[in-house]
TIKOL-507060 format. One line per 8 residues: their letters; for each residue x, y, z of N, C-alpha, C. Coordinates in pm, 1 decimal, decimal comma. Layout:
# residues N
A) X/Y/Z/X/Y/Z/X/Y/Z; ...
//
This chain:
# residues 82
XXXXXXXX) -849,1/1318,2/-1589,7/-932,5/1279,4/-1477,8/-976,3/1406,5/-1405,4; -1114,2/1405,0/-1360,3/-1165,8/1543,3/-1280,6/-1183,9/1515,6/-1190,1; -1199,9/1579,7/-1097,6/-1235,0/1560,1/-964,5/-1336,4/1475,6/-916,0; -1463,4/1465,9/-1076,7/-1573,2/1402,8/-964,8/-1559,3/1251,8/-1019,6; -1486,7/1227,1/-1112,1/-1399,9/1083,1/-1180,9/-1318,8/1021,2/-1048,9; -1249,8/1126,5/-1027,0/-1152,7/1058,4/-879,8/-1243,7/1011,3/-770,7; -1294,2/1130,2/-750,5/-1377,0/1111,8/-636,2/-1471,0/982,8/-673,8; -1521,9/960,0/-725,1/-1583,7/796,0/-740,5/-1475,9/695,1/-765,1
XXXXXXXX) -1393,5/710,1/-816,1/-1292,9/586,3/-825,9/-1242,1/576,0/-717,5; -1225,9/693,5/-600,8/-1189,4/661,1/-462,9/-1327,2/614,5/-354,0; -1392,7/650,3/-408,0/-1566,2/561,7/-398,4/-1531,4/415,2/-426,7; -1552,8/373,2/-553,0/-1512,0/227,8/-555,6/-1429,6/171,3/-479,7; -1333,2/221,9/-501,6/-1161,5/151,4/-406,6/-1182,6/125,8/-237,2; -1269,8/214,6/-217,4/-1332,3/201,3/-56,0/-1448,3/68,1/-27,8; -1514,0/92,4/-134,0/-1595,1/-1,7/-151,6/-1547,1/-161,8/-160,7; -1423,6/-138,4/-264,8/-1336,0/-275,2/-277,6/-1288,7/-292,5/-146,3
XXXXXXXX) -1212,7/-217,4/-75,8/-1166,6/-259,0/49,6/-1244,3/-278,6/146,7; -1352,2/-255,5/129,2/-1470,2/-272,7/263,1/-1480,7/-452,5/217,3; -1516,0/-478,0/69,0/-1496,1/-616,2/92,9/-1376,4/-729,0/76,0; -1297,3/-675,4/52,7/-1162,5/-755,0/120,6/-1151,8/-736,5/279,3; -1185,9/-637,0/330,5/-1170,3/-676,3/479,3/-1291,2/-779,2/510,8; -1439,2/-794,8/437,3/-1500,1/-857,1/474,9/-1488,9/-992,4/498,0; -1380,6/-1012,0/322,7/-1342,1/-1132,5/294,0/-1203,1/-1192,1/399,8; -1154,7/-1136,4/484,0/-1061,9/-1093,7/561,6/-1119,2/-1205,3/682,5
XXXXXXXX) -1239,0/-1122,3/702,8/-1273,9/-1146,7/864,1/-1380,6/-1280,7/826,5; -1422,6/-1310,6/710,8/-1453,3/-1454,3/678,5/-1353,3/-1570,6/710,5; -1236,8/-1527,7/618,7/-1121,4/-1611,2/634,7/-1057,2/-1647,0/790,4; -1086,9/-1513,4/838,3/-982,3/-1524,1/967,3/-1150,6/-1578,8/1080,9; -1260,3/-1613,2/1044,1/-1351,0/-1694,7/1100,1/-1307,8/-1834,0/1158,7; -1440,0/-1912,3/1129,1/-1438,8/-1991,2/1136,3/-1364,8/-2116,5/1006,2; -1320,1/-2039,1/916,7/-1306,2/-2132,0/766,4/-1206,3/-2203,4/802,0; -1091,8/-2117,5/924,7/-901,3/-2133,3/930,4/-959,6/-2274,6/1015,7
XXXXXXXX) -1048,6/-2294,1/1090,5/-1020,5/-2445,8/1188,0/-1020,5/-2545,9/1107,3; -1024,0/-2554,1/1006,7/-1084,1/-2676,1/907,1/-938,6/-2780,2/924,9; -945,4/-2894,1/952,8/-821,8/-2975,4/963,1/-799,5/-3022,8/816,0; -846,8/-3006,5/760,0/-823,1/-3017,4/616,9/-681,5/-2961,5/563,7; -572,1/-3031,7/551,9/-453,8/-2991,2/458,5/-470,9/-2965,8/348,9; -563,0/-2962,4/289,9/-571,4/-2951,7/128,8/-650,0/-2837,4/120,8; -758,7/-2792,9/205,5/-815,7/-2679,0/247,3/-739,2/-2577,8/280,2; -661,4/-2582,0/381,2/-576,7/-2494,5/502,4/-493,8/-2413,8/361,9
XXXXXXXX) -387,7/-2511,3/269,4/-349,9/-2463,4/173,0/-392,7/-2392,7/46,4; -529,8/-2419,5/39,8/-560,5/-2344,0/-83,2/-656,1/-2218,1/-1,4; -706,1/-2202,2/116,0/-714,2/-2048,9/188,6/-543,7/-1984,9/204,4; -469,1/-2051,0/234,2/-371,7/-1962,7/234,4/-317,9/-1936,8/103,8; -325,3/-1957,0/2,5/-314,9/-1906,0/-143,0/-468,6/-1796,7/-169,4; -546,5/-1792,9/-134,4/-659,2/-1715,6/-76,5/-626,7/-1570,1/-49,6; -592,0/-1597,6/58,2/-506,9/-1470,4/130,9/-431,5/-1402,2/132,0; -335,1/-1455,6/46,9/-216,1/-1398,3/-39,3/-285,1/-1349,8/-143,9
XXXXXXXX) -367,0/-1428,9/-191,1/-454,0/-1301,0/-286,6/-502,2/-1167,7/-245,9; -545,7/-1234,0/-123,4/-666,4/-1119,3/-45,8/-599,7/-959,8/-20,9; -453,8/-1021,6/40,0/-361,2/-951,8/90,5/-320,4/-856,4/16,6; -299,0/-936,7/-121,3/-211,0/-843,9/-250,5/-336,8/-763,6/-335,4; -401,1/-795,5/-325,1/-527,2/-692,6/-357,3/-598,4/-564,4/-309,9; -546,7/-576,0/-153,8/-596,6/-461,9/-50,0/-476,3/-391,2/-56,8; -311,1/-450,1/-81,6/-251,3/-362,1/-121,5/-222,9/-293,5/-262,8; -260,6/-328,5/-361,2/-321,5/-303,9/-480,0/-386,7/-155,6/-458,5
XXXXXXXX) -465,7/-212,8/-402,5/-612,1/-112,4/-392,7/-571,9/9,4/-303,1; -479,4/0,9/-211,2/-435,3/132,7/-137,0/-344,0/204,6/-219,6; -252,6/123,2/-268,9/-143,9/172,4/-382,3/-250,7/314,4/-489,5; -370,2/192,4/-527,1/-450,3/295,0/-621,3/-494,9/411,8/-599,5; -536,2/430,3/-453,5/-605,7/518,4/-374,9/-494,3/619,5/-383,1; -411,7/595,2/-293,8/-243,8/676,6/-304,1/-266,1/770,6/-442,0; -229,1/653,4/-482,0/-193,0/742,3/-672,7/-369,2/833,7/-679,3; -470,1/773,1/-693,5/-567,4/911,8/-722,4/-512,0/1035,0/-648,4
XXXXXXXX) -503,5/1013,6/-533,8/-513,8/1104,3/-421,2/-441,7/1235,6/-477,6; -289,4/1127,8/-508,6/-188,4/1236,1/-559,6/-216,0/1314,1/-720,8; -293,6/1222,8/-805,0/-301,4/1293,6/-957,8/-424,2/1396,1/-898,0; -474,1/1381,5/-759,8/-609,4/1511,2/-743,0/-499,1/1660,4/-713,3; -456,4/1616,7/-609,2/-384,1/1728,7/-548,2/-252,1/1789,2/-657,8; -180,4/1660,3/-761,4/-126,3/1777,8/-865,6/-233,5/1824,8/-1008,8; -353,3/1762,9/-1006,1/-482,4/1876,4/-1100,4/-491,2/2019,3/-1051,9; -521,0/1967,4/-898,0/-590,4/2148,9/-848,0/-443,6/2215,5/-854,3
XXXXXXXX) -342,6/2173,1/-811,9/-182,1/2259,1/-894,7/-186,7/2358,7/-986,7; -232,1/2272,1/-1084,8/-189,4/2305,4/-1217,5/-367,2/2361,6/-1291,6; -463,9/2361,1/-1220,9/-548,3/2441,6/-1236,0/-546,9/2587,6/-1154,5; -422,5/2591,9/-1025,3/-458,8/2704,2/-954,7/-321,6/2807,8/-1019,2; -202,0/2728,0/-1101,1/-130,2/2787,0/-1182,1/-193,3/2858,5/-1300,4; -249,7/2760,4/-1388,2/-353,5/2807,5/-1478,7/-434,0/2972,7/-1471,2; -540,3/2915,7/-1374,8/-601,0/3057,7/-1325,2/-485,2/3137,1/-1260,4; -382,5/3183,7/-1261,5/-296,1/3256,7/-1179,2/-333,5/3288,6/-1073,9
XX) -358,7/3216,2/-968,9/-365,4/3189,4/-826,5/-210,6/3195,3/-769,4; -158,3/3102,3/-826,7/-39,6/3087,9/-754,2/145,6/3193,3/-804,1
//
């Protein structure tokens, strides 16, 4: 992975989380008043999706972040920088 690989896959992942929060602030709208029990329950299986996906997606971010910062490492070992 190179830098400008990461750098867009941390592009996407931002992008993904811009719409899980969107999908977020849908849910946490107007959808939650619905007196519907059969509704109420299948948004909250929803959300637990929603939830486990935005942490997914930070988890992913994390991990690029870290395979960037040990590349330039082991490129600044390489060039004997360090």
């Amino acid at each position: 992975m190179d830098y400008k690989t990461a750098g867009g896959a941390l592009d996407r992942i931002d992008e993904a989380l811009d719409y899980v929060n969107q999908l977020s602030i849908l849910r946490d709208g107007n959808v939650l008043t619905s007196n519907d029990g059969a509704v109420n329950s299948s948004l909250g299986k929803v959300n637990r999706k929603v939830s486990s996906i935005n942490s997914n997606l930070e988890t992913a971010k994390t991990d690029i972040v870290f395979c960037m910062k040990k590349l330039k490492e082991i490129e600044d070992t390489v060039r004997g920088k360090r």
